[in-house]
C-alpha positions in Angstrom: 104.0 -153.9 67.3 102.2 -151.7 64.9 103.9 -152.5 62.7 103.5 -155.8 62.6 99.6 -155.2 63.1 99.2 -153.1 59.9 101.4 -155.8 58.2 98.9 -158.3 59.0 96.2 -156.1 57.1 97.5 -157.0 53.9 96.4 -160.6 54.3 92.8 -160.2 55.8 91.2 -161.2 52.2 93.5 -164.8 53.0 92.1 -165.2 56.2 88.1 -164.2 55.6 87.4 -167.6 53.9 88.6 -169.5 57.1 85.9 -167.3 59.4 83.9 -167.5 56.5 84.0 -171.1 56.4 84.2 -171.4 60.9 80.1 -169.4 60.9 78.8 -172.0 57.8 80.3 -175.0 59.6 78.9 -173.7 63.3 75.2 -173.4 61.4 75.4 -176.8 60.1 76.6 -178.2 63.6 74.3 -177.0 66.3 72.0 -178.7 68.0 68.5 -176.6 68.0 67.4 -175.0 64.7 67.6 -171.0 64.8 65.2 -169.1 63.7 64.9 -167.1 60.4 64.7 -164.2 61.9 68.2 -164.6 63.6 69.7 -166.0 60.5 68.1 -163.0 58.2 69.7 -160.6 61.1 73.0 -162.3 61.4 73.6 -161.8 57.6 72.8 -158.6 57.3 74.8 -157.7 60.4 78.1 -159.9 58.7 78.1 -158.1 55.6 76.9 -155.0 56.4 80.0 -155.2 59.4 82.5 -156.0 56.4 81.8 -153.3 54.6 81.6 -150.7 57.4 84.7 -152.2 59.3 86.8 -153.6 55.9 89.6 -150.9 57.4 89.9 -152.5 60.5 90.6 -156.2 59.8 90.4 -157.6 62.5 86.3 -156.6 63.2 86.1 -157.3 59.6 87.1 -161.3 60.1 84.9 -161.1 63.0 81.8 -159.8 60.9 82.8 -163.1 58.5 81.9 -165.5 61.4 78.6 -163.8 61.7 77.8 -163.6 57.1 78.9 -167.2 57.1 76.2 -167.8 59.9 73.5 -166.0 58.5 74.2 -166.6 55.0 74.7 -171.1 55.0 71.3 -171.0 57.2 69.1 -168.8 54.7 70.8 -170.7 51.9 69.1 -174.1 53.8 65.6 -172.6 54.3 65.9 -172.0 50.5 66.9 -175.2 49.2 63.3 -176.8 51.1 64.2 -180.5 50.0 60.9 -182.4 51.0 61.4 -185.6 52.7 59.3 -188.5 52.9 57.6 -188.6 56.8 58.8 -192.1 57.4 59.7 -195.7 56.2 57.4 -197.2 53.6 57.7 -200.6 52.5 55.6 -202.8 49.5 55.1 -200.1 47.3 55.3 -199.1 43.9 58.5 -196.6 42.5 57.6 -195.5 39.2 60.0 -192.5 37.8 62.5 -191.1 35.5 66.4 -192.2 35.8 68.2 -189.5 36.1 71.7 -191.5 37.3 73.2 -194.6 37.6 76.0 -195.8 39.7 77.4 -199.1 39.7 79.1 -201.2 42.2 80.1 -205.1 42.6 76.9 -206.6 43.3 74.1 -203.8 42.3 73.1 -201.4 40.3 71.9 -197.7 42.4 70.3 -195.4 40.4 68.8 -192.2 40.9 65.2 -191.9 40.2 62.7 -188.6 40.1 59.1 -189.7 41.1 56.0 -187.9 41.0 55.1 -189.1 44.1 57.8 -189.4 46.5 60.3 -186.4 44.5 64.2 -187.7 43.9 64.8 -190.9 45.4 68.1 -193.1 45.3 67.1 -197.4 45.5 69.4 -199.7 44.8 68.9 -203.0 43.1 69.4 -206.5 44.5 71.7 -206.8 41.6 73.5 -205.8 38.5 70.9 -204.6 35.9 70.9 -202.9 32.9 69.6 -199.4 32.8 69.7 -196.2 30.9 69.0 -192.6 32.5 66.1 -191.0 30.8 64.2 -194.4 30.8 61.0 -194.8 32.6 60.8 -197.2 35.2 58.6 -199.3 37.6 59.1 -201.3 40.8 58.2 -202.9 43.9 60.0 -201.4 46.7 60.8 -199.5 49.8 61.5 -195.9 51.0 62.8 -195.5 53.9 63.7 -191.2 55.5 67.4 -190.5 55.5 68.7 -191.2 59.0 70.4 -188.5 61.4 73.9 -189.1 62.4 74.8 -192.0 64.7 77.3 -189.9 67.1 77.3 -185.9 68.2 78.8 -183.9 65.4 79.0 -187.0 63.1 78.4 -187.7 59.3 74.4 -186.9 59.1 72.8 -188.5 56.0 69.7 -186.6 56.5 71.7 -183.4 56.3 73.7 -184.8 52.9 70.6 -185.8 51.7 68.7 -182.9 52.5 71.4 -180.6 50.4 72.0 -183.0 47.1 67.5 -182.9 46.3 67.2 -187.0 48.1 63.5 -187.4 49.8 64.6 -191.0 50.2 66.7 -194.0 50.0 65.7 -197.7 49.4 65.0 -200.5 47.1 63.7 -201.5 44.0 62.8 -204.9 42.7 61.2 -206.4 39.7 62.0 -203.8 37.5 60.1 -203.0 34.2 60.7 -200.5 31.5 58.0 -198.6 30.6 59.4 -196.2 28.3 62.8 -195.9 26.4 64.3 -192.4 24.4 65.7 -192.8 21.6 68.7 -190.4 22.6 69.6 -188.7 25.6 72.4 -186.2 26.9 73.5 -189.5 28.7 74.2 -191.5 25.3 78.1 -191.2 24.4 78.7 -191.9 28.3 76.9 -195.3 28.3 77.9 -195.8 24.4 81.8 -195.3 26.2 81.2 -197.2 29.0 79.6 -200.3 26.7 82.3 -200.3 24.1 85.1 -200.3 26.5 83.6 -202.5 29.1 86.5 -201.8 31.6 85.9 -200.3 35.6 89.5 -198.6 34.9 87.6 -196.8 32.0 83.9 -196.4 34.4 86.6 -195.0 37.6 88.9 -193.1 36.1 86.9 -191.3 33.1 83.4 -191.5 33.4 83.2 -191.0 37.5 81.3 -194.6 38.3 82.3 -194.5 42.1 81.9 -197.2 43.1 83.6 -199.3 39.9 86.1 -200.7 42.4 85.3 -203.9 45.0 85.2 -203.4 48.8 88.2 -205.6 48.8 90.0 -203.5 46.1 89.3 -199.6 47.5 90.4 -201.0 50.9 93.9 -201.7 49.7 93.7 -198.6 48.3 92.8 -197.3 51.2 95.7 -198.5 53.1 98.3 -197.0 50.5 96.5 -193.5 51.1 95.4 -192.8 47.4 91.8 -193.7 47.9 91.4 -190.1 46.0 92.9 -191.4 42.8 89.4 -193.3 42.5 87.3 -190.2 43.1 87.5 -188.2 40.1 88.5 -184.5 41.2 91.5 -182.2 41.3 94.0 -184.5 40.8 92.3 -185.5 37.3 91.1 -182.2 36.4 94.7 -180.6 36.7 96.2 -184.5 35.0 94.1 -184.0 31.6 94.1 -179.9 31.9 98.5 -180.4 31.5 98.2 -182.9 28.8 95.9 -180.6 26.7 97.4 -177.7 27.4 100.7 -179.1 25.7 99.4 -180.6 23.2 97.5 -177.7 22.1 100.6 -175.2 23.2 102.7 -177.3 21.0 100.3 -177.2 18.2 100.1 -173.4 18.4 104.2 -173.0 18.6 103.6 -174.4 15.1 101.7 -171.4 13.5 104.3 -168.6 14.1 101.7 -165.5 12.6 100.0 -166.3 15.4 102.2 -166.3 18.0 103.7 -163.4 17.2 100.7 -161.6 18.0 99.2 -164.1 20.9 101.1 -165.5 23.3 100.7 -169.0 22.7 99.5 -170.2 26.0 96.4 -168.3 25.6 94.7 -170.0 23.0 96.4 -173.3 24.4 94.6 -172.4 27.7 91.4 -171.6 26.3 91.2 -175.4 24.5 92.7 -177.2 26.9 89.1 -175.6 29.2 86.9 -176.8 26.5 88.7 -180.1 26.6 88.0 -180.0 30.3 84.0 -179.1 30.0 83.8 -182.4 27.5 86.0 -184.3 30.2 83.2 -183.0 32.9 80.0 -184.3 30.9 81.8 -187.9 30.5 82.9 -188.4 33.7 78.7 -187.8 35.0 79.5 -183.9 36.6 79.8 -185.2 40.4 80.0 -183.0 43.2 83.6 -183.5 43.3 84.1 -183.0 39.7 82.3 -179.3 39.5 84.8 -178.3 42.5 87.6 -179.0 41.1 86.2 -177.7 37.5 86.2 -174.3 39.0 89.3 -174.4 40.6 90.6 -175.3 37.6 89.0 -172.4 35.7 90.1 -169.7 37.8 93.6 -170.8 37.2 93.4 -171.3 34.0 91.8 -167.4 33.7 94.9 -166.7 36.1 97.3 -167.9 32.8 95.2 -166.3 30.5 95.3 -162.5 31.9 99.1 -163.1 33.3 99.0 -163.7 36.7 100.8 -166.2 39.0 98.8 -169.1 39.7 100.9 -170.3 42.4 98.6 -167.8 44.4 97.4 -168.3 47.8 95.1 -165.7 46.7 93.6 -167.8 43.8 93.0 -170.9 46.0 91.0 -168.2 48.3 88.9 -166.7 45.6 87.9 -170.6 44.8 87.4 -171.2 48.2 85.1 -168.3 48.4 83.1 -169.0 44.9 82.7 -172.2 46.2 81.1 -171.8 49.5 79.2 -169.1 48.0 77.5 -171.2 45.4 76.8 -173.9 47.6 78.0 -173.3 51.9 77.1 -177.3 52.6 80.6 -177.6 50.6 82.1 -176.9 54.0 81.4 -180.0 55.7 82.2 -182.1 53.1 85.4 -183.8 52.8 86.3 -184.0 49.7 86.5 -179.7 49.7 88.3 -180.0 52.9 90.5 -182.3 52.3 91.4 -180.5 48.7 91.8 -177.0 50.1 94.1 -178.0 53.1 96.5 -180.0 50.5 96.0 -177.0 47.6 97.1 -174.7 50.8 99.9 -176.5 52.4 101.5 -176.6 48.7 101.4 -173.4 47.4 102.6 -172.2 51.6 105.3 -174.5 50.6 106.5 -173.4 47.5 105.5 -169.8 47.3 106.5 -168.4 50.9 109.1 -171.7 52.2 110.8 -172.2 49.0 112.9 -174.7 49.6 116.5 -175.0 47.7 116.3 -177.7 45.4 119.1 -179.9 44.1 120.7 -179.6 41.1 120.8 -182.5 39.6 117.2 -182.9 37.7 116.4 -186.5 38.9 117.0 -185.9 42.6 115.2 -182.5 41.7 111.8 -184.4 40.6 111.9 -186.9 43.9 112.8 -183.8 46.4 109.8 -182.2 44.9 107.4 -184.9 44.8 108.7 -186.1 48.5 108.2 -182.5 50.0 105.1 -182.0 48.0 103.3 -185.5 49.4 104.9 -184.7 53.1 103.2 -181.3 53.4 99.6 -182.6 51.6 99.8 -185.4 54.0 100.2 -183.4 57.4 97.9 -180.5 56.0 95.3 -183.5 54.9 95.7 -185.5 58.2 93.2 -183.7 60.5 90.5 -184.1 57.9 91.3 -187.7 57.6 91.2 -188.2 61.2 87.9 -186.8 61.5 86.2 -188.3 58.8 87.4 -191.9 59.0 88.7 -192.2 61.8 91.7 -194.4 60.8 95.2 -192.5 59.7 96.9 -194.1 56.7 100.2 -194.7 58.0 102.1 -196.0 54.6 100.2 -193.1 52.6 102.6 -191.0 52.1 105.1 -194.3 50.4 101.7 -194.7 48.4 101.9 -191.3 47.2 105.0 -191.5 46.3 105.0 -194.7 44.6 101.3 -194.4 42.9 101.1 -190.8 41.8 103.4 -191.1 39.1 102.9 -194.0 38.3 99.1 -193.1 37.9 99.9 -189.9 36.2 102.4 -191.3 33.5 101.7 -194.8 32.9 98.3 -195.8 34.0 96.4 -193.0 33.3 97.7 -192.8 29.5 97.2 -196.4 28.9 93.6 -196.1 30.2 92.8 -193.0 27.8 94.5 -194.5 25.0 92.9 -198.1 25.4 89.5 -196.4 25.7 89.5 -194.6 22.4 90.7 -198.1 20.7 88.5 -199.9 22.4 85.6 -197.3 20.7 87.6 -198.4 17.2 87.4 -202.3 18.1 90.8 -202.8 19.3 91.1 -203.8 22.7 94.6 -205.2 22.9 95.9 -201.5 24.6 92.9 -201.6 27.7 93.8 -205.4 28.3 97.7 -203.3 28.8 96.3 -201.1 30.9 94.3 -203.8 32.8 97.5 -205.8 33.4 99.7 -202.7 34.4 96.8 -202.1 36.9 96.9 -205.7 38.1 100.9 -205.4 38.3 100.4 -201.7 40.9 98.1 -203.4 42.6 100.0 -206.2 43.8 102.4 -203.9 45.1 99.4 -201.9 47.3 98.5 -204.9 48.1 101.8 -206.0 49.5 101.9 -202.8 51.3 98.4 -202.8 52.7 99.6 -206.5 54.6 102.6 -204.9 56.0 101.7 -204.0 60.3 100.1 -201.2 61.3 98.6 -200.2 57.9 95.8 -198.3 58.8 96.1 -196.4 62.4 92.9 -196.3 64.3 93.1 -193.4 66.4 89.6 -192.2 67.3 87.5 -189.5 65.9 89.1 -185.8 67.6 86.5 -183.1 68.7 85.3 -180.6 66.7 87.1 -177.9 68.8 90.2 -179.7 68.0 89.9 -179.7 64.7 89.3 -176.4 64.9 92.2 -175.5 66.9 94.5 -177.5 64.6 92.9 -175.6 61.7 93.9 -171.9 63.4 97.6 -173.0 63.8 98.0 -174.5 60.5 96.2 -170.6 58.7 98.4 -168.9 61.5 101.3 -171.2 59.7 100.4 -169.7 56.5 98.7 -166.3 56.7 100.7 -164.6 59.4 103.0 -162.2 57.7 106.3 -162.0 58.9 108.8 -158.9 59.7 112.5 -159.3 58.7 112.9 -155.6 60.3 112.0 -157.1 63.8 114.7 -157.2 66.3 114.0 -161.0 68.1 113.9 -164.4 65.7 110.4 -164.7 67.9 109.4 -161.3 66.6 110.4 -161.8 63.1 109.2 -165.6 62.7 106.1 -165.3 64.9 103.7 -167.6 62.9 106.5 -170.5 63.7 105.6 -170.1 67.3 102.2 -169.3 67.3 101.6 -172.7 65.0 102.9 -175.0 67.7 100.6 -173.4 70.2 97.5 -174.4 68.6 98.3 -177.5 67.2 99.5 -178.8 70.4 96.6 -177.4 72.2 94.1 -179.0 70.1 96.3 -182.6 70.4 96.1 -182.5 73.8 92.3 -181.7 73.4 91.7 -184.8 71.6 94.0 -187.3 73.6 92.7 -186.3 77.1 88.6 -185.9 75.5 87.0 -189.0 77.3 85.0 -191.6 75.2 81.5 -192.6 75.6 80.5 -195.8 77.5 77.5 -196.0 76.1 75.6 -195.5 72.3 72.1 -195.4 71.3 71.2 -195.1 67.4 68.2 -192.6 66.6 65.5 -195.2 66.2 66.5 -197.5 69.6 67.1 -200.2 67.4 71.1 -200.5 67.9 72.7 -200.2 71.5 76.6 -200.1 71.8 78.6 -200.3 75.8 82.0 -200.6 76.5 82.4 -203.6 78.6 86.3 -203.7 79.8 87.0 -201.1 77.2 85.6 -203.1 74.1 82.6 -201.9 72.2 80.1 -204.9 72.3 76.1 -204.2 70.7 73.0 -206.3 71.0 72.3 -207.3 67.8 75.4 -208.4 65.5 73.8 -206.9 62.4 71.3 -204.3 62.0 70.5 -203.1 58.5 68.4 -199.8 59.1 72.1 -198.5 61.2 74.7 -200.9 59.3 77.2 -197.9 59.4 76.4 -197.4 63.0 78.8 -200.3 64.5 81.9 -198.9 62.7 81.4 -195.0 63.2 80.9 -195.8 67.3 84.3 -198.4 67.0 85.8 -195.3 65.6 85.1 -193.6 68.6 86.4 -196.1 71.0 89.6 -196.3 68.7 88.7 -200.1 67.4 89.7 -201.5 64.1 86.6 -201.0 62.0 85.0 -204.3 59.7 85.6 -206.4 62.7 82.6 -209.0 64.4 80.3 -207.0 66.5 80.5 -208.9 69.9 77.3 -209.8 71.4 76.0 -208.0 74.8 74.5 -210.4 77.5 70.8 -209.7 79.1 69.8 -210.6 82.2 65.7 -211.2 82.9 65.1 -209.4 79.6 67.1 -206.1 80.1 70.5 -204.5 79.5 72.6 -203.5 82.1 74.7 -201.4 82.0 76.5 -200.7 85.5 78.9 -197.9 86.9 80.0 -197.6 90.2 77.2 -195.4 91.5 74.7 -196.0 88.8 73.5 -197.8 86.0 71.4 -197.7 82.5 69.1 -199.8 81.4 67.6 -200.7 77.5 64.6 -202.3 77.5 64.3 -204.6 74.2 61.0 -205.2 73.9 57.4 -204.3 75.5 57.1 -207.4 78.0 60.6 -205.8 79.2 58.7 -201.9 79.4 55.7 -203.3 80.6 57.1 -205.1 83.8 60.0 -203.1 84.7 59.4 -199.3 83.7 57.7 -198.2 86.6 60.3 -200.0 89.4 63.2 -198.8 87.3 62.0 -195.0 87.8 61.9 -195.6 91.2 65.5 -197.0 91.4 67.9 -194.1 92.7 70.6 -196.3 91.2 69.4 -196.2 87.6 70.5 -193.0 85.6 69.1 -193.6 82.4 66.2 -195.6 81.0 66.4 -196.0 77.2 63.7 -198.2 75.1 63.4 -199.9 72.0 60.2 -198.0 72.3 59.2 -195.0 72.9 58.1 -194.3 76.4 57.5 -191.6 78.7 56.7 -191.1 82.2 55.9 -188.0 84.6 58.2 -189.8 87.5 61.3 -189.8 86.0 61.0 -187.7 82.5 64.8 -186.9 83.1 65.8 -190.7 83.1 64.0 -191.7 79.8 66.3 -191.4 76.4 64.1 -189.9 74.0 66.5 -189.8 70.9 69.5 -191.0 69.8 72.8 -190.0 72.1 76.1 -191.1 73.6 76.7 -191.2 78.0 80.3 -190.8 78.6 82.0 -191.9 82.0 81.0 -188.8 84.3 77.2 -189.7 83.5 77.1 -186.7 80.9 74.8 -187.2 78.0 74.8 -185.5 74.6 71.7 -186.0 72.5 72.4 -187.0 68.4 70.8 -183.4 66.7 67.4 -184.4 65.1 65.3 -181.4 64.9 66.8 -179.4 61.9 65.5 -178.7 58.6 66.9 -181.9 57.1 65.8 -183.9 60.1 61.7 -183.2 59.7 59.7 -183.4 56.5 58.4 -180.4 54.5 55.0 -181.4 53.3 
């Protein structure tokens, strides 16, 4: 057994980015701000304990809980983002683009202000607009919302850590000033001359180029990420370069004999890369993958394998270092548990392959998309709620297809279109149109997208153990039992299972209140059914709580029934009540406290009262079943302004 112990040493640096990760995700997920005293201390304690304990791992991974702590809550007090104190309406925006996005029916573009910092309004339709122009508006600002559920997507927080004060709308738009050039100019010039949304999604990062209708299907056939431009592009354009510029090299044999080829084929191919980062608008997304990309790349240059699960951590680590809010997003989760499940596969499984070289290519790409999908589904679950149950036939059917036809076409028809000649992007528009009638087809088959709740955090935590257990473990061929010898097999199972049954046996709310009392959700005979059927201040608010209940999202919100003015709610042995208005607070407050049957009282305004303080909502929260209550966080540093 100590052997096995000391073994287990030799992959501590593997497993400190997962506690690294665990004490950055805990800061971002808590309910009550800690102080900056207690981050300042836990820091110091983390990395001052890694240094002191780095010979006894298992302290040492301990230590990394505390760092990550410490270190993600210091790095929030830095970053300061003001935030405007509440909703403003008929006012003036004037500012600076600094980006544009596009989608079907409007233009959003980012704006700095002198008076209100970075703000992101969207128009009430397409216009055309330039970053670096000056602009003025009539609009409204309104303060980035807290999450609509417990441990939910917060836009306040997202906001908070990408420099947004505030989101809204601009109208009436006038240009007050235009540059004559910008950094922005060959994008647009691109974007104008080939006039194509395959050319705006797939090289120049638009994100929202694609139609609801269209990245739905998409959806469905689990390759929404072929839209998002990120590590599946990166490493796409990085392999072309590289052998176009490796076979270029080949061709001038004095220098090969004294460089290896691949070095200076490498070191293009990255400044290939940088150029492919500026057109595509340098996204969140896009930076990741850029510097995963780059330290494998370095990996070629100096000679090492880059089929490393020890480069995938030293990214990992970079990464959360430069900015620890990476860790909640899902685009980085999602990336690192495929980019780990594929290099477990290949570089510790190693599965035998078949000879022959077609059936070689579809065992590989079949194994590949099975183990990115099983790694990947935890994240998916948690962040959408909805499991994509043909993506891994849309993986296999898509990605090449993508990656040798489409994708080429698209590059190709882009730089003719620049020349005049748009006959090859009208190809590459009707290959698209000819893949997606096949996603489509597949999207209508039954049971395309799964809805199976939202799982806990500590399941996905759980889940996450077993699957690094899975991977990071080292086994013992000298031990005497297969159990001994193959223990991360059995260990896996434990965890994974664990956190399953965590989630399937976790009891739903029966009741939802959004942070403003606007927007009330009950189960009634175990559907979800609101008071209002649309609400635009908490429009995402009615899908994110059908997640929870397990409903099929983008369905008609059914109406709740009043009775003399007031919700009701009724249990058993209690009820809750939601007044909608004041005539409803003004006549009923004061007998409802008084009512041992009522649990809760919740308001669409806000109320208090000495006589039942414990029954009044004051924020937003969800009430399960049992009568438990847990409160929406919204008093963190994202959640109050800094003035």
């Amino acid at each position: 057994m100590r052997d096995w112990f000391n073994a287990q040493k030799l992959n501590v640096f593997l497993w400190s980015p997962i506690f690294l990760a665990f004490g950055m995700a805990y800061y971002f997920s808590i309910g009550p701000e800690p102080s900056i005293i207690k981050l300042i201390a836990s820091f110091i304690i983390g990395a001052g304990g890694i240094i002191l304990f780095r010979k006894i791992p298992f302290v040492a991974l301990l230590m990394c809980l505390f760092a990550g702590f410490g270190y993600a809550g210091i790095y929030a007090h830095i970053k300061n983002t003001t935030q405007i104190s509440g909703d403003i309406h008929g006012i003036e925006i004037t500012g600076t683009i600094t980006n544009i996005d596009y989608t079907d029916d409007k233009t959003r573009i980012q704006v700095k202000t002198d008076d209100f910092g970075n703000v992101r309004v969207s128009t009430p339709e397409l216009v055309q607009l330039k970053p670096g122009e000056v602009i003025s508006g009539n609009g409204g600002l309104f303060k980035p919302k807290p999450a609509d559920t417990p441990y939910g997507f917060d836009f306040a927080r997202h906001a908070y850590f990408n420099n947004l004060t505030a989101i809204g709308y601009i109208k009436d738009i006038k240009t007050l000033y235009t540059p004559e050039s910008t950094v922005y100019n060959p994008r647009l010039y691109i974007k104008s001359k080939s006039n194509s949304f395959l050319a705006d999604a797939l090289l120049l990062g638009y994100k929202n180029a694609l139609d609801t209708e269209q990245r739905t299907v998409w959806k469905t056939n689990g390759v929404s990420h072929l839209w998002s431009i990120s590590g599946y592009h990166m490493t796409l354009i990085a392999g072309w370069l590289f052998i176009v510029f490796y076979i270029m090299f080949r061709c001038i044999p004095k220098l090969v004999r004294r460089v290896p080829a691949r070095i200076p084929a490498t070191i293009c191919s990255w400044f290939g890369l940088v150029g492919y980062v500026y057109l595509s608008g340098g996204g969140v997304a896009t930076l990741r993958a850029f510097i995963m990309t780059t330290l494998v790349m370095l990996a070629i240059i100096i000679g090492r394998n880059i089929m490393s699960l020890r480069v995938a951590t030293l990214a990992f680590i970079i990464l959360v270092i430069i900015n620890p809010y990476n860790v909640m997003l899902a685009g980085f989760q999602l990336s690192f548990a495929a980019i780990f499940g594929i290099l477990w596969l290949w570089t510790d499984i190693k599965p035998k392959l078949p000879h022959n070289k077609i059936l070689k290519y579809l065992y590989c790409a079949l194994l590949t998309t099975l183990v990115a999908s099983l790694f990947t589904a935890p994240f998916v679950l948690l962040h959408f709620g909805e499991f994509p149950i043909y993506g891994l036939m849309g993986n296999l059917i898509f990605l090449p297809l993508f990656s040798f036809i489409l994708m080429p076409c698209v590059i190709i028809g882009t730089i003719c279109a620049l020349m005049g000649m748009y006959t090859p992007i009208t190809f590459a528009h009707n290959i698209y149109n000819q893949l997606y009638s096949i996603a489509e087809y597949i999207s209508q088959l039954p049971f395309g997208n799964l809805s199976l709740g939202v799982p806990p955090n500590v399941s996905i935590v759980l889940v996450i153990i077993g699957l690094s257990c899975l991977i990071f473990i080292r086994n013992m061929d000298n031990l005497k039992t297969l159990v001994a010898r193959h223990i991360n097999i059995f260990i896996f199972p434990i965890f994974i299972i664990l956190g399953t049954a965590i989630w399937l046996t976790s009891p739903r709310p029966i009741f939802y209140i959004s942070y403003d009392h606007k927007l009330i959700g009950a189960v009634i005979d175990g559907k979800l059914k609101f008071n209002k059927s649309h609400d635009s201040n908490n429009y995402f608010a009615f899908d994110n709580w059908k997640k929870l209940n397990r409903e099929k999202t983008g369905t008609e919100n059914e109406r709740l029934t009043k009775e003399s003015g007031v919700y009701t709610i009724s249990r058993p042995h209690w009820k809750i009540i939601y007044l909608p208005n004041f005539a409803s607070v003004s006549k009923n407050v004061k007998s409802m406290c008084n009512d041992p049957e009522i649990k809760y009282i919740a308001s669409y305004f806000d109320i208090t009262s000495l006589n039942c303080h414990n029954k009044i909502i004051h924020s937003g929260a969800v009430i399960y079943k049992s009568g438990h209550i847990d409160y929406v966080p919204s008093n963190r540093l994202w959640h109050n302004p800094h003035e």
